[in-house]
N, CA, C, O and CB atoms as a CASP TS submission, in Angstrom:
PFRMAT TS
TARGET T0000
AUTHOR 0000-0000-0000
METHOD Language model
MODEL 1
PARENT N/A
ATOM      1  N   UNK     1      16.636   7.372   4.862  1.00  0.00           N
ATOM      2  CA  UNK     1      16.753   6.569   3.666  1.00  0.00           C
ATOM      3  C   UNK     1      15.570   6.865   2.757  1.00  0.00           C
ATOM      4  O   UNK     1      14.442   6.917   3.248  1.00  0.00           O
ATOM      5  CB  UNK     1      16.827   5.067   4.012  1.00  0.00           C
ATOM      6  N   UNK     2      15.789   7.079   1.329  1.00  0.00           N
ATOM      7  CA  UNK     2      14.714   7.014   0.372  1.00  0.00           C
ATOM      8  C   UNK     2      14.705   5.871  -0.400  1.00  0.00           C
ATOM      9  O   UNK     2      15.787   5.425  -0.782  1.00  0.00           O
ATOM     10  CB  UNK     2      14.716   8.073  -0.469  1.00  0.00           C
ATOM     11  N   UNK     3      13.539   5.246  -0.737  1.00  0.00           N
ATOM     12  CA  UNK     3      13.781   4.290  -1.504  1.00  0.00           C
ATOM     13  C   UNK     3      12.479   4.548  -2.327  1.00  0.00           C
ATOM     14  O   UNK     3      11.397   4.844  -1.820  1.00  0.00           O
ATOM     15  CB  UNK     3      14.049   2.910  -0.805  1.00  0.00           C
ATOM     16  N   UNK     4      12.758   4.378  -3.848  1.00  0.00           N
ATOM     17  CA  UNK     4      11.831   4.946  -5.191  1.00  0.00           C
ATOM     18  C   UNK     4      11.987   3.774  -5.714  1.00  0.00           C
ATOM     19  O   UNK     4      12.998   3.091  -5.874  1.00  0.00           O
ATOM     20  CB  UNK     4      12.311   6.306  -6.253  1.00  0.00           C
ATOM     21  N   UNK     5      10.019   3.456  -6.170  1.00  0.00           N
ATOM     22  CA  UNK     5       9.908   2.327  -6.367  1.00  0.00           C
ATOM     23  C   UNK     5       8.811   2.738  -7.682  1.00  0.00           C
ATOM     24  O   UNK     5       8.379   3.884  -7.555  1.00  0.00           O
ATOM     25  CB  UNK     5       9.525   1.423  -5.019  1.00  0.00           C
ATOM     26  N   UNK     6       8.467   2.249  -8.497  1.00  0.00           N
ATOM     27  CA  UNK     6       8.083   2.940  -9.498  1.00  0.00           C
ATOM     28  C   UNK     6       7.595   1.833 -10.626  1.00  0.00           C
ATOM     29  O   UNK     6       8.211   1.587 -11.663  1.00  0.00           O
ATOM     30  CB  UNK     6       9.229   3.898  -9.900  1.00  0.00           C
ATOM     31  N   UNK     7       6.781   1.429 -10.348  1.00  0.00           N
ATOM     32  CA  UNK     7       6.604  -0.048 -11.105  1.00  0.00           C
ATOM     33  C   UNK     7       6.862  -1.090 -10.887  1.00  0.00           C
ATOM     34  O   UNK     7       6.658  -2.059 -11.618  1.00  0.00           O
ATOM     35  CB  UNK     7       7.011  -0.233 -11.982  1.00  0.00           C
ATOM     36  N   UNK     8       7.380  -1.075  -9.790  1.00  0.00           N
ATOM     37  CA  UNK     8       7.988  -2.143  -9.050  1.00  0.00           C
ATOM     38  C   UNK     8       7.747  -2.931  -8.685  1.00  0.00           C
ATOM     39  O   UNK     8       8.325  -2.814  -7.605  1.00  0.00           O
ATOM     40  CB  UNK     8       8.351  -2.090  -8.397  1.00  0.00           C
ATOM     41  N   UNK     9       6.997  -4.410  -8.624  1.00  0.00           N
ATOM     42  CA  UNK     9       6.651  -5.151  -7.410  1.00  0.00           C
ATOM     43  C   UNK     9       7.030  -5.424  -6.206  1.00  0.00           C
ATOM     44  O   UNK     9       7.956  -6.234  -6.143  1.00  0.00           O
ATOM     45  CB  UNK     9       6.576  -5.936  -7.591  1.00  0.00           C
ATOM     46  N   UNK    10       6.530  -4.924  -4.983  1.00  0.00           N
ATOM     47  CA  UNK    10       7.669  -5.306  -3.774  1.00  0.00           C
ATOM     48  C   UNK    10       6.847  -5.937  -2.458  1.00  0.00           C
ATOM     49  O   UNK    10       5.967  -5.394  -1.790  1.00  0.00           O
ATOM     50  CB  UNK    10       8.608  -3.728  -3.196  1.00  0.00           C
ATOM     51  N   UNK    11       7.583  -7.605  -2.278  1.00  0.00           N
ATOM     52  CA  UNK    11       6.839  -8.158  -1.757  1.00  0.00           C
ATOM     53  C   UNK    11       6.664  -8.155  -0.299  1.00  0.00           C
ATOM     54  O   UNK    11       7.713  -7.690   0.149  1.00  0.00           O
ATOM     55  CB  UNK    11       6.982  -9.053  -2.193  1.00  0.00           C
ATOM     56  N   UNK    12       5.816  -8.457   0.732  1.00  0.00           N
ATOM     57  CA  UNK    12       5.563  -8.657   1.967  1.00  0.00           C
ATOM     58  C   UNK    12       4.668  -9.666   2.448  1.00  0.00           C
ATOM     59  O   UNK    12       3.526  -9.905   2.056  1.00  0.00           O
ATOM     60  CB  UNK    12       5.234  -7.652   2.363  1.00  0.00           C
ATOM     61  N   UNK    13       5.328 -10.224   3.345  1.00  0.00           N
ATOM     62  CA  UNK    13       5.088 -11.218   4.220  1.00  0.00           C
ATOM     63  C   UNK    13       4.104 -11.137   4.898  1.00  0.00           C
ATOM     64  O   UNK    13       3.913 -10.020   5.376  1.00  0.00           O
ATOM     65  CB  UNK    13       5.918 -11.420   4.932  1.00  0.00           C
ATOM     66  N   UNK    14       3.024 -12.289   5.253  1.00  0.00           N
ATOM     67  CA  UNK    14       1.988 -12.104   6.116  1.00  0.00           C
ATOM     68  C   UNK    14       2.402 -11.056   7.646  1.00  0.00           C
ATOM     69  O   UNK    14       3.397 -11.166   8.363  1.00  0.00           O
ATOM     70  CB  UNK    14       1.537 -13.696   6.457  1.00  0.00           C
ATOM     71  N   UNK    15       1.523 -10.311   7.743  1.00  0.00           N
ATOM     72  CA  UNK    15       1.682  -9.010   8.954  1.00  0.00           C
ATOM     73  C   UNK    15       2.812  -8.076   8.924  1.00  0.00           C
ATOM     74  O   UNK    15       2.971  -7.235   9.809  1.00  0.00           O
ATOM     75  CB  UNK    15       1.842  -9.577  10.428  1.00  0.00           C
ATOM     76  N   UNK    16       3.478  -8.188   8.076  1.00  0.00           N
ATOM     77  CA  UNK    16       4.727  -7.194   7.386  1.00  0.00           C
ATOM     78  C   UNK    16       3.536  -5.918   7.459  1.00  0.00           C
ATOM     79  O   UNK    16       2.319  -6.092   7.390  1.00  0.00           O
ATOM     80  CB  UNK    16       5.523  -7.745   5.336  1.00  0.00           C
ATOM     81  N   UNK    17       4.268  -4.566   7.620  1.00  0.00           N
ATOM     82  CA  UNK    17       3.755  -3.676   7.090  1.00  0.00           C
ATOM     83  C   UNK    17       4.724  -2.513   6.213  1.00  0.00           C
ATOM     84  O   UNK    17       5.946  -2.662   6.170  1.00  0.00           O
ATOM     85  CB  UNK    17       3.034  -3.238   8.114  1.00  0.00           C
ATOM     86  N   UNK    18       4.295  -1.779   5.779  1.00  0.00           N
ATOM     87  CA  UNK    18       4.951  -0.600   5.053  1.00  0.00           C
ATOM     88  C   UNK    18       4.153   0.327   4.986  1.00  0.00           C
ATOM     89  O   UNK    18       3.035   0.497   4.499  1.00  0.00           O
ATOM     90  CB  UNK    18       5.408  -0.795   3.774  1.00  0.00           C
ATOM     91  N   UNK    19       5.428   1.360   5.967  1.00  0.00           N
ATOM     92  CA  UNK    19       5.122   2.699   6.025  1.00  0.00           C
ATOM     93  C   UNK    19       5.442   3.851   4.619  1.00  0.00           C
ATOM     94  O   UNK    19       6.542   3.963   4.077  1.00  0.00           O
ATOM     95  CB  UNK    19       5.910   3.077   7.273  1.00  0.00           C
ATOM     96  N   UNK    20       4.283   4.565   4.261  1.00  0.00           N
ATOM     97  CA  UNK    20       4.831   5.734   2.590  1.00  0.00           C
ATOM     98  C   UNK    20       4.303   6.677   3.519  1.00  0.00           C
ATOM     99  O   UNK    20       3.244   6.599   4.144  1.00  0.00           O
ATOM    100  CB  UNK    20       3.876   5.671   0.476  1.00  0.00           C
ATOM    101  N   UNK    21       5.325   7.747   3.542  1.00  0.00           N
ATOM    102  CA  UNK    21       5.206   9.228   3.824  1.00  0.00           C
ATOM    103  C   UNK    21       4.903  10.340   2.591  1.00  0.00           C
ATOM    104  O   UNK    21       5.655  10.714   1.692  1.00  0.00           O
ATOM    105  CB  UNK    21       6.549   9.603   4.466  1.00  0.00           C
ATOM    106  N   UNK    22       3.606  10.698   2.874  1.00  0.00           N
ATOM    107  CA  UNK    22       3.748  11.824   1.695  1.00  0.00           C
ATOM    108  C   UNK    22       3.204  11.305   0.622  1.00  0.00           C
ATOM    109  O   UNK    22       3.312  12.206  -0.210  1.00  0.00           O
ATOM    110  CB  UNK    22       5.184  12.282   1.292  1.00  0.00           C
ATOM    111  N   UNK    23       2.638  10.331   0.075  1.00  0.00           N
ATOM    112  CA  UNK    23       2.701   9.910  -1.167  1.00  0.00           C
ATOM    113  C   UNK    23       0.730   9.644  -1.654  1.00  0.00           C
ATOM    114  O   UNK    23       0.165   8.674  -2.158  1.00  0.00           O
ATOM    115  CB  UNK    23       3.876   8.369  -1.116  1.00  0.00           C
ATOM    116  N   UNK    24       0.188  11.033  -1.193  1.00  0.00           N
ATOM    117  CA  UNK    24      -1.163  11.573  -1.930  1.00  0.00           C
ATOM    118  C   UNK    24      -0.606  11.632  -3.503  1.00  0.00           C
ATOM    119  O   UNK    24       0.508  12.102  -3.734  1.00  0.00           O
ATOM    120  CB  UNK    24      -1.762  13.326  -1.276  1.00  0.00           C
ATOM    121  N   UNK    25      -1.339  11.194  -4.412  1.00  0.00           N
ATOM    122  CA  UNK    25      -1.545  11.174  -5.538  1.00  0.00           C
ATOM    123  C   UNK    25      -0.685   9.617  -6.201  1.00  0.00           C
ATOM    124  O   UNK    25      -0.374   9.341  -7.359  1.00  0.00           O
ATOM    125  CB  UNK    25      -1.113  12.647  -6.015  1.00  0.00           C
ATOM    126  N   UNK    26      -0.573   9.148  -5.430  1.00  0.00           N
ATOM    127  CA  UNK    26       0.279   7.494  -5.795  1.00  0.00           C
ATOM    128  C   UNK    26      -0.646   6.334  -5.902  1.00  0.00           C
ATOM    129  O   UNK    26      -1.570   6.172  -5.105  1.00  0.00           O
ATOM    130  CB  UNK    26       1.406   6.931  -4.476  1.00  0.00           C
ATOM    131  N   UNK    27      -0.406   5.563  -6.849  1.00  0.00           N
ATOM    132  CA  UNK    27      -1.527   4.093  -6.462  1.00  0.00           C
ATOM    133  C   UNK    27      -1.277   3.015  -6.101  1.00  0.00           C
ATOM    134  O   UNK    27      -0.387   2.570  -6.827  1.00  0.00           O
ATOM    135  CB  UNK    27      -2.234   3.548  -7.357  1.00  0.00           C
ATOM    136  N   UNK    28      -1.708   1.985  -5.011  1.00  0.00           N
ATOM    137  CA  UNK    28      -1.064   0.897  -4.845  1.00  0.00           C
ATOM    138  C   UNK    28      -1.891  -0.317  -5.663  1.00  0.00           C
ATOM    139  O   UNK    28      -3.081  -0.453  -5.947  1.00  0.00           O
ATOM    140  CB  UNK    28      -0.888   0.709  -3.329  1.00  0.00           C
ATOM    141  N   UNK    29      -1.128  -0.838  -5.818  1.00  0.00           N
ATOM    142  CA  UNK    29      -2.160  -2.017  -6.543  1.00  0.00           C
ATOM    143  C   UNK    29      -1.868  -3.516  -5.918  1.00  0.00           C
ATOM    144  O   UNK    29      -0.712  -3.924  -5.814  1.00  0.00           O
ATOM    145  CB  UNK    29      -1.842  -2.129  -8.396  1.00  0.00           C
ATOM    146  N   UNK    30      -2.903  -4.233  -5.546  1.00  0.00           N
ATOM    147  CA  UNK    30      -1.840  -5.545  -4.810  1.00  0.00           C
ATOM    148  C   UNK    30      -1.954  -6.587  -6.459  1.00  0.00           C
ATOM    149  O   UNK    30      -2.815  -6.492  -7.334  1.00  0.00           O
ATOM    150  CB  UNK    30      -2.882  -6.699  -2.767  1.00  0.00           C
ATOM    151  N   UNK    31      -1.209  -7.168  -6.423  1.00  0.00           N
ATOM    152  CA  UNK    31      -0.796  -8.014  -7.556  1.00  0.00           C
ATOM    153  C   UNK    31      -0.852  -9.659  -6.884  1.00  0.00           C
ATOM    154  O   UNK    31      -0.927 -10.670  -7.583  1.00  0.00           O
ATOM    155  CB  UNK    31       0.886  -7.479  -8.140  1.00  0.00           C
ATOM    156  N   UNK    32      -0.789  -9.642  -5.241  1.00  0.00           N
ATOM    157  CA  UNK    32      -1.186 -11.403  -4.946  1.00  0.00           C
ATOM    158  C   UNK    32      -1.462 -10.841  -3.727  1.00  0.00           C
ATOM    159  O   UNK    32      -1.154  -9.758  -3.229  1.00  0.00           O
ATOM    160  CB  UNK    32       0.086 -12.942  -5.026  1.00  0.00           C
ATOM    161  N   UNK    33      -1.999 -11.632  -3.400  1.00  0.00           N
ATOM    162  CA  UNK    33      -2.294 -11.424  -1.770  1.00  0.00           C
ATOM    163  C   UNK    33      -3.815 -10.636  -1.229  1.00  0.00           C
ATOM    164  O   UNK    33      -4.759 -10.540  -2.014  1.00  0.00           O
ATOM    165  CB  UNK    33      -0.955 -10.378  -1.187  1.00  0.00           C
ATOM    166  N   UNK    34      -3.883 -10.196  -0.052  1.00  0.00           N
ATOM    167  CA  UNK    34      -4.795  -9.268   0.510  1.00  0.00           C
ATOM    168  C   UNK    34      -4.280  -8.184   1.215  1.00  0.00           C
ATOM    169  O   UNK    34      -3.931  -8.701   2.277  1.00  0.00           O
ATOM    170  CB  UNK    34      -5.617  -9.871   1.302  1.00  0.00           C
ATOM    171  N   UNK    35      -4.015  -6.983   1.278  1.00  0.00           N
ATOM    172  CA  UNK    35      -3.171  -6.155   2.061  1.00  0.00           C
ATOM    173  C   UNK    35      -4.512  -5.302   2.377  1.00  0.00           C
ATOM    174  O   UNK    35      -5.607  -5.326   1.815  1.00  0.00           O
ATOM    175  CB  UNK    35      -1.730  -5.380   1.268  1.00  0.00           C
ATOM    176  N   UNK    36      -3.923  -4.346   3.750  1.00  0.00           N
ATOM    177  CA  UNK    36      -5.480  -3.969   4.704  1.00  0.00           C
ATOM    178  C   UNK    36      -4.312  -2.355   4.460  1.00  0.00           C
ATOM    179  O   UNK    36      -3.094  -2.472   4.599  1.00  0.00           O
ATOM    180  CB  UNK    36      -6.045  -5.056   7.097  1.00  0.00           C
ATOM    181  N   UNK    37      -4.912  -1.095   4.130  1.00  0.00           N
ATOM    182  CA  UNK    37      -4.171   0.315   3.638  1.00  0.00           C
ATOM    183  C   UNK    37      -4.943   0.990   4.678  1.00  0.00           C
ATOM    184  O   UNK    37      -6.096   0.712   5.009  1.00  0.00           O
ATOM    185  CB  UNK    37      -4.380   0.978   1.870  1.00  0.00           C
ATOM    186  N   UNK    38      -3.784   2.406   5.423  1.00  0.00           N
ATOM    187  CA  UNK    38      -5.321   3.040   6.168  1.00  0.00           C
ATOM    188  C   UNK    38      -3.958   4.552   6.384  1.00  0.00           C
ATOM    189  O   UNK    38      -2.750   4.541   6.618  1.00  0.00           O
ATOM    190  CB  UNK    38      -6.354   1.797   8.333  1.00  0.00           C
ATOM    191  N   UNK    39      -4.732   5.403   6.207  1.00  0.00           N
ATOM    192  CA  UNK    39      -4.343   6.509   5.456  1.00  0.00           C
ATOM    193  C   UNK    39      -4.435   7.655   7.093  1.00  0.00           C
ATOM    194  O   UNK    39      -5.401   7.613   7.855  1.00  0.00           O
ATOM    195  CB  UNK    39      -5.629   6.848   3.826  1.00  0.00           C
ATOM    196  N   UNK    40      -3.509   8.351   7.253  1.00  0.00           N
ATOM    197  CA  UNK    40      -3.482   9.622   8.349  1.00  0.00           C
ATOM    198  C   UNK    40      -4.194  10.082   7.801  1.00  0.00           C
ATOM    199  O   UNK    40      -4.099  10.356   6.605  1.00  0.00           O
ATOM    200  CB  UNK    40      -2.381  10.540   8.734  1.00  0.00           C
ATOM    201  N   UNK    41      -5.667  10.435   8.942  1.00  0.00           N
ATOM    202  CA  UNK    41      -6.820  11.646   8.412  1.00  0.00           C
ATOM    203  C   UNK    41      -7.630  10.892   7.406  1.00  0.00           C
ATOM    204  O   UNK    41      -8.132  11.458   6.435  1.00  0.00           O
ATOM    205  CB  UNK    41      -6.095  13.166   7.576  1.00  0.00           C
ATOM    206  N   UNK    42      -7.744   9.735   7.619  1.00  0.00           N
ATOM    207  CA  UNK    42      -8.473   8.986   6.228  1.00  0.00           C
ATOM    208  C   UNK    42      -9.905   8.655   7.020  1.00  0.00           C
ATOM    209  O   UNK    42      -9.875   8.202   8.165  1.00  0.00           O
ATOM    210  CB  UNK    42      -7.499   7.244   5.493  1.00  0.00           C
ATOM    211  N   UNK    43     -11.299   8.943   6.246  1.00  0.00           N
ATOM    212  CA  UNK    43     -12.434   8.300   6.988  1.00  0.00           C
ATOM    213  C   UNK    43     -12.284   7.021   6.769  1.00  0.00           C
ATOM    214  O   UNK    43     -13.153   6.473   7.447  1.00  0.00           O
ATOM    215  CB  UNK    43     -13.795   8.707   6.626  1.00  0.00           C
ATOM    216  N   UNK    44     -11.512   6.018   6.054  1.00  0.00           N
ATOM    217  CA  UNK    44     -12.306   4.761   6.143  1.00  0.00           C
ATOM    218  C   UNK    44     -10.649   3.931   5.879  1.00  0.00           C
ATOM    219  O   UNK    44      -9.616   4.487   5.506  1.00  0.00           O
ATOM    220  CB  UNK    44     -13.889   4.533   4.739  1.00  0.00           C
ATOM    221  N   UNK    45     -10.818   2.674   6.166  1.00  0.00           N
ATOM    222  CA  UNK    45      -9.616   1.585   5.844  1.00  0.00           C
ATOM    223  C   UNK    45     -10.027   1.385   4.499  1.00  0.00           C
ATOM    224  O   UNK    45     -11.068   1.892   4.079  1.00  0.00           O
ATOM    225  CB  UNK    45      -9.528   0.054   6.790  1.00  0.00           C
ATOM    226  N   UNK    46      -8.962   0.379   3.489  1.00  0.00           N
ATOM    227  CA  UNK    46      -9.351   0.065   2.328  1.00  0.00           C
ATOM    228  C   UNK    46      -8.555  -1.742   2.530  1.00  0.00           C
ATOM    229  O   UNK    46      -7.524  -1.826   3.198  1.00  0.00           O
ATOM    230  CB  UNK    46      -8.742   1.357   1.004  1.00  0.00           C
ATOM    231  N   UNK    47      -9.127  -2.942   1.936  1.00  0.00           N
ATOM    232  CA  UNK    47      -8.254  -3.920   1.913  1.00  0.00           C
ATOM    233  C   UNK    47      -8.759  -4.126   0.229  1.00  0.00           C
ATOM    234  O   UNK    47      -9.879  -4.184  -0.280  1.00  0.00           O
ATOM    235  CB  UNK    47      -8.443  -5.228   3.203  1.00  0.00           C
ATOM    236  N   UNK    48      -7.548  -4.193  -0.272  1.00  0.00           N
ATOM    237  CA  UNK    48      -7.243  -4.569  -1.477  1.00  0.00           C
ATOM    238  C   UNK    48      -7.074  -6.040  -1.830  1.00  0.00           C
ATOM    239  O   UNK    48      -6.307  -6.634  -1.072  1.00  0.00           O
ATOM    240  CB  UNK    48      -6.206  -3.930  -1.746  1.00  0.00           C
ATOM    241  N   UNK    49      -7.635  -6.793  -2.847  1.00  0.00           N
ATOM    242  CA  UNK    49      -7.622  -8.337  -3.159  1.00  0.00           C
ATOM    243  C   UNK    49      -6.849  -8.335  -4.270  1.00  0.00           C
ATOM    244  O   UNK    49      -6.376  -7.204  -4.387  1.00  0.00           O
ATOM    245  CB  UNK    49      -9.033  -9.082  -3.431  1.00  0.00           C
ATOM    246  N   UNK    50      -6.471  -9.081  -5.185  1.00  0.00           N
ATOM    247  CA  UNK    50      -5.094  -9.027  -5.996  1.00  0.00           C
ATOM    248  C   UNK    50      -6.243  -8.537  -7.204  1.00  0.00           C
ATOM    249  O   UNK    50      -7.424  -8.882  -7.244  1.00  0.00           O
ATOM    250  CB  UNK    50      -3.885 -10.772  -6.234  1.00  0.00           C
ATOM    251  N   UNK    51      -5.680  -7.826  -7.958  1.00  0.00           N
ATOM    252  CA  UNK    51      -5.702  -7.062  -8.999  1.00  0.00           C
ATOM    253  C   UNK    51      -6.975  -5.297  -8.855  1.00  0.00           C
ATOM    254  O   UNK    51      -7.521  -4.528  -9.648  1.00  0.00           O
ATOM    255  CB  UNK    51      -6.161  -8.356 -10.213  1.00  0.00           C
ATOM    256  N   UNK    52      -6.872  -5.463  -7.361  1.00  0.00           N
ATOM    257  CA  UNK    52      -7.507  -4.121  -6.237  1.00  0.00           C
ATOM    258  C   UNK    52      -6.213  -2.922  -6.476  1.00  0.00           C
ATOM    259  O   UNK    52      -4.984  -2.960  -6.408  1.00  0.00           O
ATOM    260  CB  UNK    52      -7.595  -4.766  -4.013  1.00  0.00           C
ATOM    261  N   UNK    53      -7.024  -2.090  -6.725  1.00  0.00           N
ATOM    262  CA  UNK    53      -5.917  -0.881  -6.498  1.00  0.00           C
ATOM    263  C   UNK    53      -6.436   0.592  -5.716  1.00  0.00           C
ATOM    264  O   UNK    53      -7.615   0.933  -5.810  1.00  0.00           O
ATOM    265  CB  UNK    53      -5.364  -0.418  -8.109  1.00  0.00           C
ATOM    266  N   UNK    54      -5.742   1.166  -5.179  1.00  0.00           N
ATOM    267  CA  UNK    54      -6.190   2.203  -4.529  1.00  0.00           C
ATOM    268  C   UNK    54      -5.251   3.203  -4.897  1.00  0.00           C
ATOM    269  O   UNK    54      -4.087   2.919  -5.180  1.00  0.00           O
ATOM    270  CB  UNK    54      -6.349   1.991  -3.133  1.00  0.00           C
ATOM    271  N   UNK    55      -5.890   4.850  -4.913  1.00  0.00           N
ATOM    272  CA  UNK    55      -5.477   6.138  -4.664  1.00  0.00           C
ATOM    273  C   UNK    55      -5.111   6.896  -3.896  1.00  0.00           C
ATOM    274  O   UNK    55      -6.031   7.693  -3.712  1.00  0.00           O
ATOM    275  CB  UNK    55      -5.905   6.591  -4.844  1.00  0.00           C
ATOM    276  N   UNK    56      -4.142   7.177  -3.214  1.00  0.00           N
ATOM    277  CA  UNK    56      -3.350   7.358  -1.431  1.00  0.00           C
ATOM    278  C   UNK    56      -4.147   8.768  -1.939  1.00  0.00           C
ATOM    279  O   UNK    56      -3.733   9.239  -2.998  1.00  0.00           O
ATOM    280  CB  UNK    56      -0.950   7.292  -0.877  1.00  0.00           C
ATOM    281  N   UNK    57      -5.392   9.558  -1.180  1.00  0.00           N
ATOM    282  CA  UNK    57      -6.221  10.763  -0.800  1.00  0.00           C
ATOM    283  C   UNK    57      -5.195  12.015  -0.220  1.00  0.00           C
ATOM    284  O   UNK    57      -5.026  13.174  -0.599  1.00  0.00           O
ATOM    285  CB  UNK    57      -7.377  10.263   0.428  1.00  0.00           C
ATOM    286  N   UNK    58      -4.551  11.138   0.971  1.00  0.00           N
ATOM    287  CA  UNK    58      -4.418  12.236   2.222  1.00  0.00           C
ATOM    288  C   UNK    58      -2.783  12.360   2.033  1.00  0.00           C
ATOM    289  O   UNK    58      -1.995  11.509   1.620  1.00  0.00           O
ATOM    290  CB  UNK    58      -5.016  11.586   4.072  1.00  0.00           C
ATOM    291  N   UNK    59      -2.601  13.379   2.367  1.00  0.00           N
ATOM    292  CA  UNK    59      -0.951  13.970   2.802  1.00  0.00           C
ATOM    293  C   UNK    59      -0.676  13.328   4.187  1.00  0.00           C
ATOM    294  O   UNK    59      -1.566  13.336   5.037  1.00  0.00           O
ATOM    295  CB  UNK    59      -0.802  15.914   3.013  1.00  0.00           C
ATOM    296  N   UNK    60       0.424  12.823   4.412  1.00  0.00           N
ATOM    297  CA  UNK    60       1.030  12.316   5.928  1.00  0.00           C
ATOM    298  C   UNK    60       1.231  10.927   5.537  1.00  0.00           C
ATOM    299  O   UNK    60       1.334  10.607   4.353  1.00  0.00           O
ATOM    300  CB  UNK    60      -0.076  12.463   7.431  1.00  0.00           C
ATOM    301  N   UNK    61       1.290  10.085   6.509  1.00  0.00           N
ATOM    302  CA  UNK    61       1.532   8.367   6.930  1.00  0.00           C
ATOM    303  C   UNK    61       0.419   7.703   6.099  1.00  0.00           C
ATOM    304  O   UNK    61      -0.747   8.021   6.331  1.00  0.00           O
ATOM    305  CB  UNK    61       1.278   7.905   8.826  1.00  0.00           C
ATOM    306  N   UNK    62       0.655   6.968   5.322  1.00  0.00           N
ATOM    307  CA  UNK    62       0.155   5.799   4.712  1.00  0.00           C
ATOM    308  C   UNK    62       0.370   4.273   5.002  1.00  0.00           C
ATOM    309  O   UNK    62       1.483   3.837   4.708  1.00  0.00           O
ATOM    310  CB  UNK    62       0.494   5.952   3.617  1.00  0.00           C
ATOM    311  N   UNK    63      -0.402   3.537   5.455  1.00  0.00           N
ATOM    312  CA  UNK    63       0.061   1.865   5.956  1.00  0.00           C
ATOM    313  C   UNK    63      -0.261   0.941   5.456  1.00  0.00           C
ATOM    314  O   UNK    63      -1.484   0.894   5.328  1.00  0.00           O
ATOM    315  CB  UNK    63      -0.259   1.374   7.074  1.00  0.00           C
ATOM    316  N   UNK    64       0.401  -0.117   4.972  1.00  0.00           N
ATOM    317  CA  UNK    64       0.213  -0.575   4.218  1.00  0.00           C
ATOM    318  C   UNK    64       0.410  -2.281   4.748  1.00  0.00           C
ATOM    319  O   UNK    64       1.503  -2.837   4.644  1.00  0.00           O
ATOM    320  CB  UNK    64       0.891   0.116   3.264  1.00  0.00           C
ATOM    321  N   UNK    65      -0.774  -2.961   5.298  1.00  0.00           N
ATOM    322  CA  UNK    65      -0.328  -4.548   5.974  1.00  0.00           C
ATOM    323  C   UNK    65      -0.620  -5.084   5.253  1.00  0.00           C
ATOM    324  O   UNK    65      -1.383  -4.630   4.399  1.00  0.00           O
ATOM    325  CB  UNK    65      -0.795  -5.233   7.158  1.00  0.00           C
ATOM    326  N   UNK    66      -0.106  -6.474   5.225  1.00  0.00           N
ATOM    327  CA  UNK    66      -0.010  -7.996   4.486  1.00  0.00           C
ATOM    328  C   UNK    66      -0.938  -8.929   5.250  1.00  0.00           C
ATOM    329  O   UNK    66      -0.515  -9.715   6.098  1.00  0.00           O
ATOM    330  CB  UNK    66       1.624  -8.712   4.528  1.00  0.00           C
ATOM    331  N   UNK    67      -2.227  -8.809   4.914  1.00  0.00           N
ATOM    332  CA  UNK    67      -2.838 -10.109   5.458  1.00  0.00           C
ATOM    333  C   UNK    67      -2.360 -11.449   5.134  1.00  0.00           C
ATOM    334  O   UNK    67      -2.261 -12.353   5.962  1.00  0.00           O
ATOM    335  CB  UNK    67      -4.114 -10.160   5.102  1.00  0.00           C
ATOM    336  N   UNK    68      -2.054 -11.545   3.838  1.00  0.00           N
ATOM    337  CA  UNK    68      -0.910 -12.814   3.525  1.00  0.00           C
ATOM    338  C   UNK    68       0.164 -12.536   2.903  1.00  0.00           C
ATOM    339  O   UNK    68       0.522 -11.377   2.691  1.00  0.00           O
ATOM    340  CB  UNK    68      -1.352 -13.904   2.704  1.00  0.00           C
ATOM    341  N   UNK    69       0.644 -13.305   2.629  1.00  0.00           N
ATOM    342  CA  UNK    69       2.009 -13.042   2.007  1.00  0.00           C
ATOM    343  C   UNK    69       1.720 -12.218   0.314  1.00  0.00           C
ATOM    344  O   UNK    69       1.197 -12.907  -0.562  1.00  0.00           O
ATOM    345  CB  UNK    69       2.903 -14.790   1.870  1.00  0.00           C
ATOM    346  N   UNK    70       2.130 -10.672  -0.008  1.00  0.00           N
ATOM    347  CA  UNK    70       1.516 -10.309  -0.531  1.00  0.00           C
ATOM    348  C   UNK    70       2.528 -10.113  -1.710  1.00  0.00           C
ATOM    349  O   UNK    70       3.598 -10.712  -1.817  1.00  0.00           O
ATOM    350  CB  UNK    70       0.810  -9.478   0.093  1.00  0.00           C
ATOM    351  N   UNK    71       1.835  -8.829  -2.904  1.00  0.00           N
ATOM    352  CA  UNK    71       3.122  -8.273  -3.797  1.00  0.00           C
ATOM    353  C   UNK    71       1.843  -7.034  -4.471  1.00  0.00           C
ATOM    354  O   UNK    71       0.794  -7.127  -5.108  1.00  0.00           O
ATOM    355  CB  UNK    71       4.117  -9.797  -5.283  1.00  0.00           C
ATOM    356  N   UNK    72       2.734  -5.832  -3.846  1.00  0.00           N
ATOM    357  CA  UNK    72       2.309  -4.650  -4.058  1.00  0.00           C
ATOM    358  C   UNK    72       3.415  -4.060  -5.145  1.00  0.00           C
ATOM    359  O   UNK    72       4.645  -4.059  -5.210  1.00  0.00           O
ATOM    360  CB  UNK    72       2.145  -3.890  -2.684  1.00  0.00           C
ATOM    361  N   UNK    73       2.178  -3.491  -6.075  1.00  0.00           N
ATOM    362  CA  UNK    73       2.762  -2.162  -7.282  1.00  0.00           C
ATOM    363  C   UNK    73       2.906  -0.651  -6.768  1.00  0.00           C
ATOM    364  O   UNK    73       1.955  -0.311  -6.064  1.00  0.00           O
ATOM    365  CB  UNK    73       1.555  -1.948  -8.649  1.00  0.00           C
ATOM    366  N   UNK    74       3.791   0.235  -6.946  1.00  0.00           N
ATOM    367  CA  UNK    74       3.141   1.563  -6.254  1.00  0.00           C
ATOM    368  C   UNK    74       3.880   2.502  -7.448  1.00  0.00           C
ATOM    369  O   UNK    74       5.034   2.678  -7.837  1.00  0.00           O
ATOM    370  CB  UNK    74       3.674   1.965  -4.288  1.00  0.00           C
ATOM    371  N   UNK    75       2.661   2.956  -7.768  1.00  0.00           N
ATOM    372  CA  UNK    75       3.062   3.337  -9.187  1.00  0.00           C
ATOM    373  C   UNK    75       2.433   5.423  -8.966  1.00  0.00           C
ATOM    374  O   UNK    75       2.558   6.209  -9.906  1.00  0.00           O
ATOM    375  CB  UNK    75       1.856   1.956 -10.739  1.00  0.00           C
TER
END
């Protein structure tokens, strides 16, 4: 399944996660919540606070958890 999201807000539930394959050069931005990001081949975790955004670095698995009930951009 592909699913293209592109401005999108898309929300998750406390400890929900979401898996992005592939998606070096993408940004997530959290818009509510706290979400904890941690990248295949990445030196470090990133947790984003609402209006936090990050730059996916690495090629491979990207993760993406909901410390609370959240709402991520991935633009």
């Amino acid at each position: 399944m592909t699913l293209e999201l592109a401005n999108a807000a898309l929300r998750l539930v406390r400890g929900q996660t979401l898996k992005l394959r592939d998606s070096a050069g993408h940004t997530i931005c959290a818009s509510e919540g706290a979400v904890w990001i941690t990248e295949e081949n990445g030196r470090q975790d990133v947790i984003l606070q609402p209006g936090g955004c990050y730059r996916v670095v690495n090629p491979g698995l990207t993760v993406v958890q909901a410390f609370s009930d959240s709402s991520v951009v991935l633009n």
